[in-house]
FIDRENDREN-59609 format. One line per 2 residues: number of its first residue (from 1); for each residue y, x, z of C-alpha. Coordinates in Angstrom, 2 decimals. Example, Ala and Ser with C-alpha at 12.3 -4.5 7.8 and 13.67 -1.06 7.14 Angstrom:
BEGIN
1> -4.50/12.30/7.80 | -1.06/13.67/7.14
REM end
This chain:
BEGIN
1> -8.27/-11.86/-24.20 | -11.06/-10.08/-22.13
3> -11.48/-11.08/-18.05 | -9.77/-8.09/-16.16
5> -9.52/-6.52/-13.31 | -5.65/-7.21/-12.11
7> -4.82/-5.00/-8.82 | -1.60/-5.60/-7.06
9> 0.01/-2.94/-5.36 | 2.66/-4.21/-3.06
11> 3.87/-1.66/-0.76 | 4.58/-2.18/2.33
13> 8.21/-1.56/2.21 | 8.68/2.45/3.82
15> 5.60/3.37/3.18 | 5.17/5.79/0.17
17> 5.28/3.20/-2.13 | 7.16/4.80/-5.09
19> 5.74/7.90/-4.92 | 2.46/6.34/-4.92
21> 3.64/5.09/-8.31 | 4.22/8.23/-9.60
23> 0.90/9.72/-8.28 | -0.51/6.41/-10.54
25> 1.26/7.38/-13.70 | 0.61/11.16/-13.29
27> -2.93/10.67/-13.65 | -2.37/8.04/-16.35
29> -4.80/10.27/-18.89 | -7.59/9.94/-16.38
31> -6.82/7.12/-15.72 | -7.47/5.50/-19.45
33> -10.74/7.17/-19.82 | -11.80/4.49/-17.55
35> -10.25/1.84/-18.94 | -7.66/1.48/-16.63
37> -4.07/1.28/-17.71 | -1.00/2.03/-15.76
39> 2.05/0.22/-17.36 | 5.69/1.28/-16.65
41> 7.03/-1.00/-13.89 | 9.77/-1.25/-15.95
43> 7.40/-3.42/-18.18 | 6.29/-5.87/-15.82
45> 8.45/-6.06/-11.77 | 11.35/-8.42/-13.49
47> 8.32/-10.23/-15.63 | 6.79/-11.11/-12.72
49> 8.97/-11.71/-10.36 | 10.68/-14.45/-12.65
51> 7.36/-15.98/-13.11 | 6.42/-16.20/-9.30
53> 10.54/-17.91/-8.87 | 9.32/-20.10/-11.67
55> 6.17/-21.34/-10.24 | 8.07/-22.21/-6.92
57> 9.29/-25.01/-8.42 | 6.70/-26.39/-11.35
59> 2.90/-25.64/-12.40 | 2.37/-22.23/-14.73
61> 1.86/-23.09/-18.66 | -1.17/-23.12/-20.37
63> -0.73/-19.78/-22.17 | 0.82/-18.07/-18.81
65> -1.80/-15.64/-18.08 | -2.03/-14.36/-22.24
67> 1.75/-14.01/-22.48 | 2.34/-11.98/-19.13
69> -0.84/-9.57/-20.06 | 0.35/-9.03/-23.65
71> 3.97/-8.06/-22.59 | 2.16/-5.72/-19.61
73> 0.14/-4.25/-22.24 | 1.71/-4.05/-24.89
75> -1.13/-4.21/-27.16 | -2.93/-1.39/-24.94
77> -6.48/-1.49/-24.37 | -7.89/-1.66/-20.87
79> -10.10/-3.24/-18.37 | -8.49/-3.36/-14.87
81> -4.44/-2.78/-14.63 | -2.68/-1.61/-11.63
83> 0.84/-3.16/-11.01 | 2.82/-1.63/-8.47
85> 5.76/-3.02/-6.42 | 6.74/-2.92/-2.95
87> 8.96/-5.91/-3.08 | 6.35/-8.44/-4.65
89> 5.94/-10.16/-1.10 | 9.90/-10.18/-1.02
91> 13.17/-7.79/-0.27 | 13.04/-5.51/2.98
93> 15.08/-7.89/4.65 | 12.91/-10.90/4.63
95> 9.61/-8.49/5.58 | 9.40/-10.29/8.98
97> 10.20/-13.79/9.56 | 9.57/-15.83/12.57
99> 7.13/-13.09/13.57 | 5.38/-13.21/10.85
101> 4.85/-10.00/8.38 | 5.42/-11.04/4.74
103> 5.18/-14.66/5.13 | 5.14/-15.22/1.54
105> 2.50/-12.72/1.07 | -0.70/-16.02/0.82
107> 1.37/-17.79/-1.59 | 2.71/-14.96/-3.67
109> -1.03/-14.08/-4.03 | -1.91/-18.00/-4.77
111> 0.38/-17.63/-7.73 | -1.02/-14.59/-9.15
113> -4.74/-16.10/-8.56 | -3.77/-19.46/-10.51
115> -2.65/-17.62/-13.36 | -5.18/-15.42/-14.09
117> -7.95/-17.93/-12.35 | -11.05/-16.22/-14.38
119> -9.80/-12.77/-13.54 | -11.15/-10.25/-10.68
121> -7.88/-9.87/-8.74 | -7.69/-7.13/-6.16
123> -4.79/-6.63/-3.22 | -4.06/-2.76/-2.32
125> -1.53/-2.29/0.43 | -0.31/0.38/2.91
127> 0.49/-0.66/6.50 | 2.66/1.22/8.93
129> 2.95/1.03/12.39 | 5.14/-2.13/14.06
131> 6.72/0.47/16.14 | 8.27/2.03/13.25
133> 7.96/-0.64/10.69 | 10.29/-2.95/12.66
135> 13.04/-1.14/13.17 | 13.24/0.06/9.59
137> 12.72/-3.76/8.60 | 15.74/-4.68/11.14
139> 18.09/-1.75/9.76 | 17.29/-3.69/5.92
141> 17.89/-7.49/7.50 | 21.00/-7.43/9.89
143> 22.83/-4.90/12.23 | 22.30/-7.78/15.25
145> 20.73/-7.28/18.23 | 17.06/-6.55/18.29
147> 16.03/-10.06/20.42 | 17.99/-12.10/17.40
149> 16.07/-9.83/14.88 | 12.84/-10.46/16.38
151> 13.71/-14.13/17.21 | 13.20/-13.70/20.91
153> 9.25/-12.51/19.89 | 7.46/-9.81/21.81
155> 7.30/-7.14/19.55 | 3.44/-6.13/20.33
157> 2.35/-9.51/19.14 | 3.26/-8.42/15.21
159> 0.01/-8.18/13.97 | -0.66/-6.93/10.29
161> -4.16/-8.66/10.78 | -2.27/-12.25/10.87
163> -0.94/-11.22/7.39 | -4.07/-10.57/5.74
165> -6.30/-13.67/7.26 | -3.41/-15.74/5.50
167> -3.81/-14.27/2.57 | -7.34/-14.33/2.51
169> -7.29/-18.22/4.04 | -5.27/-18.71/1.16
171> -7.15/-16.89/-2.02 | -10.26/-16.16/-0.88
173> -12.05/-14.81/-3.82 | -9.41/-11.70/-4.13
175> -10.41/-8.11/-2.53 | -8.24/-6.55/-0.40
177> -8.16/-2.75/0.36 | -5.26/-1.44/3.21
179> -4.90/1.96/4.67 | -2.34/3.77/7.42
181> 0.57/5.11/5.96 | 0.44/7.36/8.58
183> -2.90/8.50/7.42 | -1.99/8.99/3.44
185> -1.46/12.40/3.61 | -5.28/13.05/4.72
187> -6.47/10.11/2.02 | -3.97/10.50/-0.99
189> -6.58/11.84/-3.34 | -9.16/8.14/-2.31
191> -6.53/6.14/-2.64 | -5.62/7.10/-5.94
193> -9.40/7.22/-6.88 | -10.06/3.79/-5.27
195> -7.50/2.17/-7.30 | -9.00/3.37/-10.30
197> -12.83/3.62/-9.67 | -12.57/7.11/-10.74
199> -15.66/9.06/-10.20 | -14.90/11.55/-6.54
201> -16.35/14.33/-9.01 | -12.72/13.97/-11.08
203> -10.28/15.95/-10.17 | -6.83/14.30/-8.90
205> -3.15/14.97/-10.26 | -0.93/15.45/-7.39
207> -3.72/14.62/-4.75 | -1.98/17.30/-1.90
209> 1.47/16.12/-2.72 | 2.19/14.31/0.55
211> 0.10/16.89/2.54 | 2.74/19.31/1.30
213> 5.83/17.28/2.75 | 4.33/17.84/5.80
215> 3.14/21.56/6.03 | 4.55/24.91/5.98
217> 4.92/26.44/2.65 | 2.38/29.19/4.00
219> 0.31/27.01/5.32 | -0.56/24.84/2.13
221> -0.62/28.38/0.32 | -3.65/29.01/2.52
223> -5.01/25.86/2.36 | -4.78/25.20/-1.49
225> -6.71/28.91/-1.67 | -9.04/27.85/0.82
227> -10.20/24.80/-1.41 | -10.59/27.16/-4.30
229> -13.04/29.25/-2.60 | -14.65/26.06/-1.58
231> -14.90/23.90/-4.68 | -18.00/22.09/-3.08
233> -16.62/20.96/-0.30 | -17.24/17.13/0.16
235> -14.01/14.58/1.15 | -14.85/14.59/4.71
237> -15.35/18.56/4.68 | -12.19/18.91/2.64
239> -10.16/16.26/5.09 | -11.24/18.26/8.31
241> -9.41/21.52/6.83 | -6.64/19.71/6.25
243> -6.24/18.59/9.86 | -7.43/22.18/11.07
245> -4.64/23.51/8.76 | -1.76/20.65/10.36
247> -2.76/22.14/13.57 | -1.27/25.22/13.20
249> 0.74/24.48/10.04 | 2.77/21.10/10.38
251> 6.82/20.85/10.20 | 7.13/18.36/13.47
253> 9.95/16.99/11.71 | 8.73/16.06/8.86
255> 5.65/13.88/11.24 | 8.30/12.36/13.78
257> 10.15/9.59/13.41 | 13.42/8.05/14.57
259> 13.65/5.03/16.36 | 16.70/3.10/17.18
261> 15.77/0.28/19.25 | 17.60/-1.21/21.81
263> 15.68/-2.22/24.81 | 12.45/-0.44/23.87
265> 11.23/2.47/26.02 | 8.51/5.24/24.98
267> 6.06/2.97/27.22 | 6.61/0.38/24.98
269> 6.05/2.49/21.55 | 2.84/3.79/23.00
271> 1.77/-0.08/23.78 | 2.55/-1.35/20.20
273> 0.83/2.06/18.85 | -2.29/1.22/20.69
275> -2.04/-2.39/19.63 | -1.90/-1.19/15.92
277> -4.97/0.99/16.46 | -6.73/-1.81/17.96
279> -5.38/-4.29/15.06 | -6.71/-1.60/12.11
281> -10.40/-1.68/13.74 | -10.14/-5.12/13.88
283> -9.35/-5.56/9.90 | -11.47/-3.36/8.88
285> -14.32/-5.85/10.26 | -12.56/-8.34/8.02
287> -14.97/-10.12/5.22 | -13.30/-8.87/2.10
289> -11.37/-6.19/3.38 | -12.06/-2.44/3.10
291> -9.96/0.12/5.09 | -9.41/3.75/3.48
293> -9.82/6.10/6.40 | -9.34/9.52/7.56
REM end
């Protein structure tokens, strides 16, 4: 079988992980005029997640890498594949351990790169902030108190930069490309182009979906009809009238979230925020790393 081009979706968990999925398979036709194939995850989540429990415990066979692509496939055609699954680093529960965001993140990605050793392997992901990340993460692992959750850890020393440096420390020949959640409603349409090299001239399926969960009916009425008179607009033109039309546009509750944390106080939100802000310009100095923004 023909080198590919392998690229692992894996969440994170509360991000917009499945409907990301269904953006994928909604431009499936565009997609395949590319080359690129976008298998049901019915096809391959169980597949692989019995071959990375497997390889915890012995070597993979000789034939691993043929057998997994051909029941991805299923005799499809295609030069890069995008797998999807917000749980390949583990449940919701174990997300944080010790501290540590997805600690089996380097070796789940070790596995991956051992199997398919002569293939270009690539590592998309969506972060969220630790301010709201952990307590969704703590409502998944236990109903305990926060200090037990967190293992007596300061919560603004969870770094999603720690994560990636592992992962890169531990494969580093694979690409990794991250982006806010808390951006993807500005960057839907690149991240869905990015993840399958489609040409920015190509028009997206779905590409205003999440913009729409989070404006007025009106106001994506106007904005949608304010792209069609404006059909030249470039992504940085079109992404500054969508923040012009939030501004007077956006359903507050639909942006806010809840947080039920014991113990922590607005000051401290606004800390870890900061942190988070500082941690994202940080990774996106990373070798190997490239950071979808606004």
């Amino acid at each position: 079988m023909d080198l590919m081009q392998l690229l692992f979706h894996t969440g994170a968990h509360f991000t917009e992980e499945e409907r990301l999925m269904r953006s994928l398979l909604k431009n499936k036709d565009l997609f395949s005029a590319y080359g690129v194939a976008v298998p049901g995850p019915g096809k391959y989540r169980k597949l692989l997640r019995q071959t990375m429990d497997a390889l915890d415990v012995s070597e993979p066979a000789e034939n691993a890498r043929e057998v997994l692509l051909d029941a991805i496939l299923d005799n499809a055609s295609a030069d890069r594949v995008i797998l999807s699954n917000s749980h390949f680093f583990g449940p919701a529960r174990t997300a944080l351990q010790q501290g540590v965001i997805y600690p089996r993140a380097p070796t789940r990605m070790l596995q991956m790169a051992n199997i398919f050793q002569t293939d270009e392997i690539e590592l998309f992901m969506a972060l969220k902030n630790p301010a709201t990340f952990l307590p969704a993460v703590r409502d998944r692992a236990q109903p305990g108190d926060p200090t037990e959750f967190m293992d007596g850890m300061d919560p603004r020393a969870v770094r999603w930069s720690d994560t990636l440096v592992r992962i890169r420390d531990a494969v580093p020949r694979i690409s990794v490309t991250v982006w806010c959640s808390e951006d993807s409603p500005l960057i839907w349409p690149e991240v869905i182009r990015e993840m399958g090299r489609i040409e920015h001239g190509d028009e997206i399926v779905g590409g205003y979906d999440l913009l729409a969960d989070i404006m007025a009916p009106e106001g994506m009425s106007r904005f949608q009809a304010f792209v069609e008179k404006h059909p030249d607009m470039s992504e940085a033109q079109r992404r500054r009238a969508m923040v012009a039309f939030l501004e007077k546009f956006a359903v507050d509750d639909a942006i806010e979230e809840e947080l039920d944390m014991p113990g922590w106080t607005e000051q401290l939100v606004d800390e870890m925020t900061e942190i988070y802000d500082d941690d994202v310009f940080d990774i996106a100095r990373m070798p190997g790393v490239q950071v979808i923004e606004p």
